[in-house]
C-alpha positions, 0 to 999 in steps of 0.5 A: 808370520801372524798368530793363528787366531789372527791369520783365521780373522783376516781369512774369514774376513777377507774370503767371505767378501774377497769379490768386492775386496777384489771389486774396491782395490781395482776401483781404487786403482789398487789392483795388484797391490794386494791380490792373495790373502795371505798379503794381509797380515795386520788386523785392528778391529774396534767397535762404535755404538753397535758397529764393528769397524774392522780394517785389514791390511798388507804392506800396501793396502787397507781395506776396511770392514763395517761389521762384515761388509768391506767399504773401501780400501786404501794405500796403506800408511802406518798413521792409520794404525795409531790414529784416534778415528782410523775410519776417517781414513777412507770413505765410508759409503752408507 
C-alpha cells in the first residue's frame, strides 16, 4: 500500500489522461498489463529546465509523464528507478 499523498499523485495523474495511458499501453502491446490505477503504486518525479518528468509505474508497466501529458509506457524494470536519465528509457515524442 502506498501513503496517501503518494496514491492522490498517481490518481491524478493517471485519471486526467487515463484515455491516452489506456491509448499508449495498448500501442506498446502492453494492454492488460496494467488496466486500473490502483496497479500503480510507484511514483519518481523530477524536474529538468522547466519540465517536470514524472513516471509512474505498477509491477509491469511505466508509463511515463512530460509535465502532465503521458508520452509513452513501457515494460517496467527495476534499472530505471536508480538510473541517472530515467527518461532515456522511453521514446519521448516532441
Amino acid at each position: 500500500m502506498t501513503a496517501p499523498t503518494v496514491e492522490a499523485a498517481i490518481h491524478e495523474l493517471m485519471d486526467l489522461a487515463w484515455n491516452v495511458v489506456y491509448d499508449l499501453l495498448e500501442d506498446r502491446g502492453l494492454l492488460g498489463d496494467g488496466l486500473f490505477v490502483e496497479e500503480y503504486s510507484g511514483i519518481h518525479s523530477w524536474v529538468e529546465d522547466l519540465t517536470r518528468y514524472t513516471v509512474v509505474h505498477s509491477r509491469l508497466v511505466a508509463v511515463l509523464f512530460v509535465d502532465t501529458r503521458p508520452v509513452d509506457a513501457i515494460v517496467f524494470h527495476h534499472d530505471l528507478l536508480g538510473a541517472d536519465d530515467p527518461k532515456s528509457f522511453f521514446t519521448v515524442r516532441g
